[in-house]
C-alpha positions in Angstrom: 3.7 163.2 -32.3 3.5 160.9 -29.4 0.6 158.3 -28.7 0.4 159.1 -24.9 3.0 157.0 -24.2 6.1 158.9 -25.3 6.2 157.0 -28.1 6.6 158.3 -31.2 4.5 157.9 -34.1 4.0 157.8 -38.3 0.3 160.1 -38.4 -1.8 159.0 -40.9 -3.8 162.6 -41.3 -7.5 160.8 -42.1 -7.0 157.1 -40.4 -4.8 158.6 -37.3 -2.1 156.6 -35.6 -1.0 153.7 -38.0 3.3 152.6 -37.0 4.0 153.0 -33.3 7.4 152.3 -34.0 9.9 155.2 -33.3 11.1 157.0 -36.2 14.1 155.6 -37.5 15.6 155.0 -40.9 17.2 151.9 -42.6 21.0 152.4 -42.8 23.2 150.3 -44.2 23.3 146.5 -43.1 19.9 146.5 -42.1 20.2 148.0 -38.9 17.8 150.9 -37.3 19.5 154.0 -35.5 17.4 156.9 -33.4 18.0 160.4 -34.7 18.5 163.7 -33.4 16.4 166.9 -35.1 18.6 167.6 -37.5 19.3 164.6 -38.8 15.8 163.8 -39.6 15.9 167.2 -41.2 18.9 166.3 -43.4 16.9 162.6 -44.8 13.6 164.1 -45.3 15.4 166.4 -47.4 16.9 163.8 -49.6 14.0 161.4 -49.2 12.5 164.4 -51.1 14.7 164.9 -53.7 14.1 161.1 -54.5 10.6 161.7 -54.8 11.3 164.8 -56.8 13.6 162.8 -58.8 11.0 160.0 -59.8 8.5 162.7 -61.0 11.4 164.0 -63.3 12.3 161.2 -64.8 8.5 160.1 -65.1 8.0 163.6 -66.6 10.9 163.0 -68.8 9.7 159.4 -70.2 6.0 160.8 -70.6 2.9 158.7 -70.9 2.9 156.1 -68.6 6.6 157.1 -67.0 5.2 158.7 -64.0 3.0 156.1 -62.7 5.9 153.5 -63.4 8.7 155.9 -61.8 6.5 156.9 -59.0 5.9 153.4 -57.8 9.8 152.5 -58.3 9.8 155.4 -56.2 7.7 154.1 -53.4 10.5 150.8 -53.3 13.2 153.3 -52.9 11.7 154.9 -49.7 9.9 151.6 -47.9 13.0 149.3 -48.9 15.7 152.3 -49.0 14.6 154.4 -46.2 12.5 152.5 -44.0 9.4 153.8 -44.8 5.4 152.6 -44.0 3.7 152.6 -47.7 1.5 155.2 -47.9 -2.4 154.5 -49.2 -2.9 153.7 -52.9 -5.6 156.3 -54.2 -7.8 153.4 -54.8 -11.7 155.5 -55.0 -9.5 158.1 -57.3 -8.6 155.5 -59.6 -12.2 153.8 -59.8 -13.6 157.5 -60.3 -11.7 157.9 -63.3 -11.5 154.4 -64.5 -15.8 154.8 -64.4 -15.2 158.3 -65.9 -12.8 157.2 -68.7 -15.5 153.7 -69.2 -18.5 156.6 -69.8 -16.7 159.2 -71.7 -15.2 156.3 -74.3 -18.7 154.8 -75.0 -19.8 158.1 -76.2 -16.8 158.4 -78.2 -17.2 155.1 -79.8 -20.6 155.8 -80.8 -19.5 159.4 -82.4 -21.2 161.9 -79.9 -17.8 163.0 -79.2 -17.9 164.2 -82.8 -21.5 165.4 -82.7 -20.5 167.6 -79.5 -17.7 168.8 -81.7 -19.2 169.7 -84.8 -21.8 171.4 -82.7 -19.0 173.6 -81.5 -17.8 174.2 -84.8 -20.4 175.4 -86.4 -20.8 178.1 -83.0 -16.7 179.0 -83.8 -17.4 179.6 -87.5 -20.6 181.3 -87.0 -18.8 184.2 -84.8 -15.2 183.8 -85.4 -13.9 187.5 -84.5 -14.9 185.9 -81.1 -12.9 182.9 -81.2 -10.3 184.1 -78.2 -13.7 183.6 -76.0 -15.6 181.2 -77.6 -12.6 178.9 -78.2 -12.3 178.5 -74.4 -15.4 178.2 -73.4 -16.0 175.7 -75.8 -13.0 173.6 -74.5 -14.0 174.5 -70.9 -17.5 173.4 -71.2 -16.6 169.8 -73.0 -14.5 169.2 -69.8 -17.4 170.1 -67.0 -19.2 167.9 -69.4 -17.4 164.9 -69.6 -15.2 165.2 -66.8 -11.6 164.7 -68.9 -9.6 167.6 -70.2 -8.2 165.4 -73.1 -11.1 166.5 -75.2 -9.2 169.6 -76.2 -7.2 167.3 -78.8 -10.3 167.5 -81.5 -11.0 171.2 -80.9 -7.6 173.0 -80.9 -7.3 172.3 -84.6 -10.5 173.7 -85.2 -9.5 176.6 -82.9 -6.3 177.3 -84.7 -8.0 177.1 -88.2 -10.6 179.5 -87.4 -8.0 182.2 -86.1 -5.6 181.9 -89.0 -8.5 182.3 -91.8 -9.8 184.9 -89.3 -7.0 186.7 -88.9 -6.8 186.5 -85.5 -3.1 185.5 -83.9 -4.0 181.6 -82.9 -2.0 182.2 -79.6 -4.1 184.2 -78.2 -7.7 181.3 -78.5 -5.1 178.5 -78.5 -3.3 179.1 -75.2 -6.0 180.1 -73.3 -8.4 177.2 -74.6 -5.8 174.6 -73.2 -5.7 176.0 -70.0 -9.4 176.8 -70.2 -9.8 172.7 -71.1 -7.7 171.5 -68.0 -8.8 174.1 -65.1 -12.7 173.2 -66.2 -11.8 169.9 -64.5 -12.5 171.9 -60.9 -15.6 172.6 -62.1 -16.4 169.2 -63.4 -19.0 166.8 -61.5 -17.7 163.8 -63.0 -13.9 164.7 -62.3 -11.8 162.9 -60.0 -10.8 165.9 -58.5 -14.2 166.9 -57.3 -15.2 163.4 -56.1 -12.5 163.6 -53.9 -13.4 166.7 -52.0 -17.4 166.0 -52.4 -16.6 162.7 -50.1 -14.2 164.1 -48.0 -16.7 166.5 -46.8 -19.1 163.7 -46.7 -16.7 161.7 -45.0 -16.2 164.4 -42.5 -19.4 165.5 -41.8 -19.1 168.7 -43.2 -22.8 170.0 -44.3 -21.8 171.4 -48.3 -22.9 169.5 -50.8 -21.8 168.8 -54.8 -24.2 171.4 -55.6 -22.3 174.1 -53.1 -18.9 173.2 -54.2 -19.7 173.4 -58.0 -21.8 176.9 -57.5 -18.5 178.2 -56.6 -15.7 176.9 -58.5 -17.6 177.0 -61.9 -19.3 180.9 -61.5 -15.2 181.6 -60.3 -13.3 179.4 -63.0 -15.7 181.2 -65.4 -14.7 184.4 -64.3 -11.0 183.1 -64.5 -11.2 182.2 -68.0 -12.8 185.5 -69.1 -10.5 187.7 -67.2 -7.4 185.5 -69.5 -8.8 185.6 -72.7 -9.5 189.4 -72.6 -5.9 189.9 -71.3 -5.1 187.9 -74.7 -6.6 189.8 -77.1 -3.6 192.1 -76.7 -1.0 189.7 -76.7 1.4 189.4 -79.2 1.6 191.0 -83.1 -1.3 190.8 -85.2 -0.6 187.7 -87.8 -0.2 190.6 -91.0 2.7 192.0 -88.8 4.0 188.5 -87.0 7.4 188.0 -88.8 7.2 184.3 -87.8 3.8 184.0 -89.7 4.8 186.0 -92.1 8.0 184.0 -93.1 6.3 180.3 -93.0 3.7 182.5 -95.2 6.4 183.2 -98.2 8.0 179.6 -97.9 5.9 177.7 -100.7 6.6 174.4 -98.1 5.2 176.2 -95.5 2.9 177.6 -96.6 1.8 174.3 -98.1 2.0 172.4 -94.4 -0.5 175.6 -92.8 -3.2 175.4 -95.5 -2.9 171.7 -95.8 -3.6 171.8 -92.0 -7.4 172.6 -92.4 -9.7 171.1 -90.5 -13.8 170.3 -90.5 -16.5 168.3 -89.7 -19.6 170.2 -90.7 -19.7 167.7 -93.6 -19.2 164.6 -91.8 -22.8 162.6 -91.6 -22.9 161.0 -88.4 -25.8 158.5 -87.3 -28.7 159.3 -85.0 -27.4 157.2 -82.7 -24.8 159.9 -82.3 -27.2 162.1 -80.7 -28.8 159.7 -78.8 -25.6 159.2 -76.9 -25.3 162.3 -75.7 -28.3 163.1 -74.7 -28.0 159.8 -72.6 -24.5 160.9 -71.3 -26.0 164.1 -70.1 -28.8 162.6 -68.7 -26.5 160.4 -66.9 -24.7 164.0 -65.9 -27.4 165.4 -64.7 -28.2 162.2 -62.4 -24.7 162.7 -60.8 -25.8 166.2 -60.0 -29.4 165.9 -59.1 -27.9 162.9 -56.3 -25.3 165.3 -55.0 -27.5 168.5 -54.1 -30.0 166.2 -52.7 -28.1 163.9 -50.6 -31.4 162.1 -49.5 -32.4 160.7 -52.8 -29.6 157.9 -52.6 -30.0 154.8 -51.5 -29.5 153.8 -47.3 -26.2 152.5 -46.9 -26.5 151.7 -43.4 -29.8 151.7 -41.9 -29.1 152.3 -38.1 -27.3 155.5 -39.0 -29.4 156.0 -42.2 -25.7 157.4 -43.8 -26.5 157.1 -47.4 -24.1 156.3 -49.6 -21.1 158.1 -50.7 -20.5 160.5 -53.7 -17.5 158.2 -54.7 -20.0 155.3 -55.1 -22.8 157.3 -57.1 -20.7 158.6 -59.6 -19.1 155.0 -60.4 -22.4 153.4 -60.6 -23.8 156.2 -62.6 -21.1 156.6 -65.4 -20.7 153.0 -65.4 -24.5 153.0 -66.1 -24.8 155.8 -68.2 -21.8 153.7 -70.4 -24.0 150.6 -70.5 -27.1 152.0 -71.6 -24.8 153.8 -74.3 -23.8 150.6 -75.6 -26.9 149.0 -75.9 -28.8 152.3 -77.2 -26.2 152.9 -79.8 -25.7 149.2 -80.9 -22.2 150.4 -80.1 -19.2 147.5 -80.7 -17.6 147.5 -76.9 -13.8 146.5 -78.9 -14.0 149.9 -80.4 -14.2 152.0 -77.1 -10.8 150.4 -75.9 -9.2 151.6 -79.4 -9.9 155.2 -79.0 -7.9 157.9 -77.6 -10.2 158.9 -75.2 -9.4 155.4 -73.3 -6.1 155.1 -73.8 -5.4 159.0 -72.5 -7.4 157.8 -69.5 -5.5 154.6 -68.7 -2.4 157.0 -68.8 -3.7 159.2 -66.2 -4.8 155.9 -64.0 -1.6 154.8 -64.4 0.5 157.9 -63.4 -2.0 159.0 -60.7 -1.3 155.7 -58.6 2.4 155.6 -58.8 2.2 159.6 -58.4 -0.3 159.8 -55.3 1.2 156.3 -53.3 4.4 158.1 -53.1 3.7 161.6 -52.6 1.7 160.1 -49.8 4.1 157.4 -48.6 6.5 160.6 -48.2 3.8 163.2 -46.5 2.2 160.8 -44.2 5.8 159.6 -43.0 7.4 162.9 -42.2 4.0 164.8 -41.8 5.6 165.8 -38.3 8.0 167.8 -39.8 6.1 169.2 -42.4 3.3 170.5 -40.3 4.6 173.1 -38.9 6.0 174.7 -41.7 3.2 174.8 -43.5 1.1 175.8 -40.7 3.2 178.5 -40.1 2.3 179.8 -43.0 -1.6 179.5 -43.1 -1.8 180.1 -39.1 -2.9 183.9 -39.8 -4.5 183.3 -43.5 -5.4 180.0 -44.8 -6.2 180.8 -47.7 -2.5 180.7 -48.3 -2.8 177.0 -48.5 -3.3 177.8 -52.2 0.4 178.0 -52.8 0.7 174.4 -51.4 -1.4 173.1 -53.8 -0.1 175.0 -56.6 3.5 174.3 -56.2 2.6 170.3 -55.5 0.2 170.5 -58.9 3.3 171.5 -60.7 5.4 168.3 -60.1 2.6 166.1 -59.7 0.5 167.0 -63.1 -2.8 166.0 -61.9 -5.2 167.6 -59.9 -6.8 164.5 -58.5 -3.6 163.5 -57.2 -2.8 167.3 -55.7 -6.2 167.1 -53.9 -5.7 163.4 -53.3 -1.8 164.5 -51.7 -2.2 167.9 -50.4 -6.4 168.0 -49.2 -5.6 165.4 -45.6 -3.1 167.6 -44.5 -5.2 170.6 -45.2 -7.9 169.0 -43.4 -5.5 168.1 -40.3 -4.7 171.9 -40.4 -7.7 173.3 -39.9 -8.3 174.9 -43.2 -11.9 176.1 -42.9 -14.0 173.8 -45.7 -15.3 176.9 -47.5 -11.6 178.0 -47.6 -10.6 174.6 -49.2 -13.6 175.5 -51.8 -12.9 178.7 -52.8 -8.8 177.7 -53.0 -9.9 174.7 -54.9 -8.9 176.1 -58.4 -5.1 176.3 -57.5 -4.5 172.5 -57.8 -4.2 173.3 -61.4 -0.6 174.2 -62.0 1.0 172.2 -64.5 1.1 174.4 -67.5 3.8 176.4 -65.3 6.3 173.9 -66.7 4.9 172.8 -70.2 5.6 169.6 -70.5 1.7 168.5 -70.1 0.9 166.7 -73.7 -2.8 169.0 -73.9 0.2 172.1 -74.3 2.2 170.4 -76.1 -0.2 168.9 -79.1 -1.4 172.6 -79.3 1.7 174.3 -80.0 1.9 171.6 -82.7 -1.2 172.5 -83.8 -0.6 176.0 -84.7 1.1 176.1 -88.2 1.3 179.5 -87.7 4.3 179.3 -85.2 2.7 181.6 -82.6 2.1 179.2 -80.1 5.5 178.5 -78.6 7.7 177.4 -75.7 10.1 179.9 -75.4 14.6 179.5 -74.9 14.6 179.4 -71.4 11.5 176.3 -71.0 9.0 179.1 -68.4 8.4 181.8 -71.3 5.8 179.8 -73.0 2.4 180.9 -74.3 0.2 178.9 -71.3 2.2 180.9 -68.5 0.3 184.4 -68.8 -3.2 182.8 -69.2 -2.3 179.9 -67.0 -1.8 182.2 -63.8 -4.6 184.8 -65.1 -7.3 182.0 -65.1 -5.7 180.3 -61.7 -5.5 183.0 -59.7 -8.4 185.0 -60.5 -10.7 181.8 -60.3 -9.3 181.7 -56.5 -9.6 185.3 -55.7 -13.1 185.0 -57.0 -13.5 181.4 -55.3 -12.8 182.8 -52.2 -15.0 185.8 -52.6 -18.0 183.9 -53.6 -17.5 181.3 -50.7 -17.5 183.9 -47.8 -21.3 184.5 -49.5 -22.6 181.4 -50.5 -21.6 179.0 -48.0 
């Protein structure tokens, strides 16, 4: 792209022109050489396997390795490659850091467990329909508090019911983790939906928090139904499951599965459990009321009368609906550090700056040469965007940082905003390769050896439901966008 001078620059897809100088890289001794088509061609394609690379690894070390990697990453291109940095995903971070503040001040003052035996006693109550109610359960917490890492204290719960049900716990279990992490496009408080809510505010498009969650949540719902029927029919009943049936006759085993139950019906819990949640919800619904009705904030800038940004509300809301948890609840603030809510969402903080500030420090510096191959392929439908998202989401395992990578240069294409709605549901991807720990802890938490990752790494329980639920929610997103908005 050249700035009208024949010079050729870096494009920053939201902040436009940002390094006028020509695009070179930096070879050996320090020295800068112009290059022909196809040897930009041949670099970007091993700037990208370094990229690639730095996911892998970070994959590999888990927790905190793909924040750390990423950002060793970003040295590699700038200092490597001669490189611009890209932008740090700064309001992503804050969103989740606020999120993560809110979500751990209810846990400290046990409404996560009140929320939790509330769904238990629904699970027990009807458990022949635990493959629907399992999911829902773990879709719903997510909306609620805007993290997926809630699943943790239901799967076991999940898994307990199916076994003394007789119900094969793959079919709930698989399905409620996907169930727990796709929720987080339907999720006011999610970083995810932040993102695109001030993107369109940012951009002046006219749809509100309100119009983006009256699609994605009526099409993830329809999603997650559509997988767990398909469930119902997979795999051998648990009386006919030779796996089952052989950790059933091995007195160790058998010993481990029935030593694995789980409850918290009897657990007394203090009022002041309930009065947190019922102040987090309030808080919820604050978030919600403020983004349908955009003229209920406060004036940001007077001769414009802009208001101010969704980003903004939502950190002053959870940060204020975590305050007025403490003090309401008498809650100790050490103990919301200690808990694995917090720590979970440090983690994701973590790997989604080191993640995002090199995924963009590589898109915005070869976004000339990726353009057109991607708009090639959504020219005629852009719906087809979708894939793009998808295939980023399963490298990068975040959806804040796919919509935080991948949304600008959907933007800068021309992908319709209702498009980017109803397509909104494929930046969840990462159960295609299951190394996210929400699949993991919930093949450990079947005793009954159902739940599995199969020889060759893709046959694993999550794949079936995982595209079911993904694809579906898009069809249906799409569908419902082309009425709605």
């Amino acid at each position: 792209m050249s700035d009208g001078m024949g010079i050729p620059c870096v494009v920053d897809p939201v902040n436009g022109a940002r390094d006028r100088r020509p695009r070179t890289r930096l070879l050996g001794g320090g020295v800068y050489l112009d290059e022909d088509r196809e040897d930009v061609q041949a670099m970007i394609w091993i700037e990208l396997a370094v990229t690639l690379l730095a996911l892998y690894v970070g994959a590999r070390i888990g927790g905190l390795g793909m924040g750390i990697t990423g950002g060793c990453g970003v040295v590699v291109l700038c200092f490597g490659f001669g490189m611009t940095p890209g932008d740090p995903p700064i309001s992503v971070m804050l969103i989740i850091l606020a999120a993560v503040t809110a979500a751990s001040a209810l846990e400290a003052a046990r409404g996560m467990e009140w929320l939790v035996q509330l769904s238990e006693r629904l699970l027990r109550r009807f458990p022949k329909a635990v493959t629907f109610l399992g999911p829902l359960v773990t879709y719903s917490m997510t909306v609620s508090v805007g993290t997926g890492h809630t699943v943790y204290v239901v799967q076991p719960i999940i898994a307990d019911v199916a076994r003394k049900t007789g119900i094969r716990p793959e079919r709930p279990l698989a399905v409620a983790s996907v169930a727990s992490q796709i929720g987080i496009t339907a999720s006011p408080l999610s970083a995810a939906m932040a993102w695109l809510v001030t993107q369109f505010e940012t951009r002046g498009v006219p749809y509100t928090l309100g119009d983006v969650l009256a699609v994605t949540i009526l099409a993830t719902l329809v999603g997650l139904f559509t997988a767990a029927t398909v469930q119902t029919f997979i795999g051998k009943d648990l009386d006919r499951d030779p796996e089952y049936q052989r950790r059933l006759n091995d007195p160790k085993l058998r010993a481990e599965m029935e030593g694995a139950d789980v409850s918290l019906l009897g657990r007394q819990l203090p009022a002041s459990a309930k009065h947190a949640v019922l102040i987090f919800l309030t808080g919820l619904a604050c978030i919600v009321v403020l983004g349908i009705f955009p003229h209920l904030r406060p004036v940001a800038d007077a001769a414009t009368g802009k208001v101010v940004g969704m980003g903004s509300i939502i950190q002053m809301s959870l940060l204020a609906t975590a305050a007025v948890i403490v003090l309401v609840s008498k809650v100790d603030a050490k103990t919301m550090v200690a808990g694995p809510v917090f720590r979970a969402g440090m983690s994701a903080v973590v790997a989604i700056f080191g993640i995002a500030w090199l995924a963009d420090t590589f898109v915005s510096n070869n976004l000339d040469e990726i353009r057109p191959v991607i708009e090639n392929m959504v020219r005629q439908n852009q719906w087809m965007f979708a894939f793009a998202f998808f295939l980023v989401s399963i490298i990068v395992n975040s959806q804040a940082a796919t919509a935080r990578m991948m949304g600008p240069l959907a933007f800068s294409l021309g992908v319709a905003p209702s498009t980017m709605i109803g397509i909104y549901p494929s930046i969840y991807a990462y159960y295609f390769i299951p190394n996210y720990p929400s699949d993991l802890a919930t093949v450990n938490f079947d005793r009954t050896g159902t739940t599995r990752i199969g020889r060759y790494l893709l046959n694993h329980s999550f794949m079936l439901p995982g595209l079911i639920c993904t694809w579906v929610s898009v069809a249906v997103g799409l569908l419902l966008s082309s009425f709605l908005l």
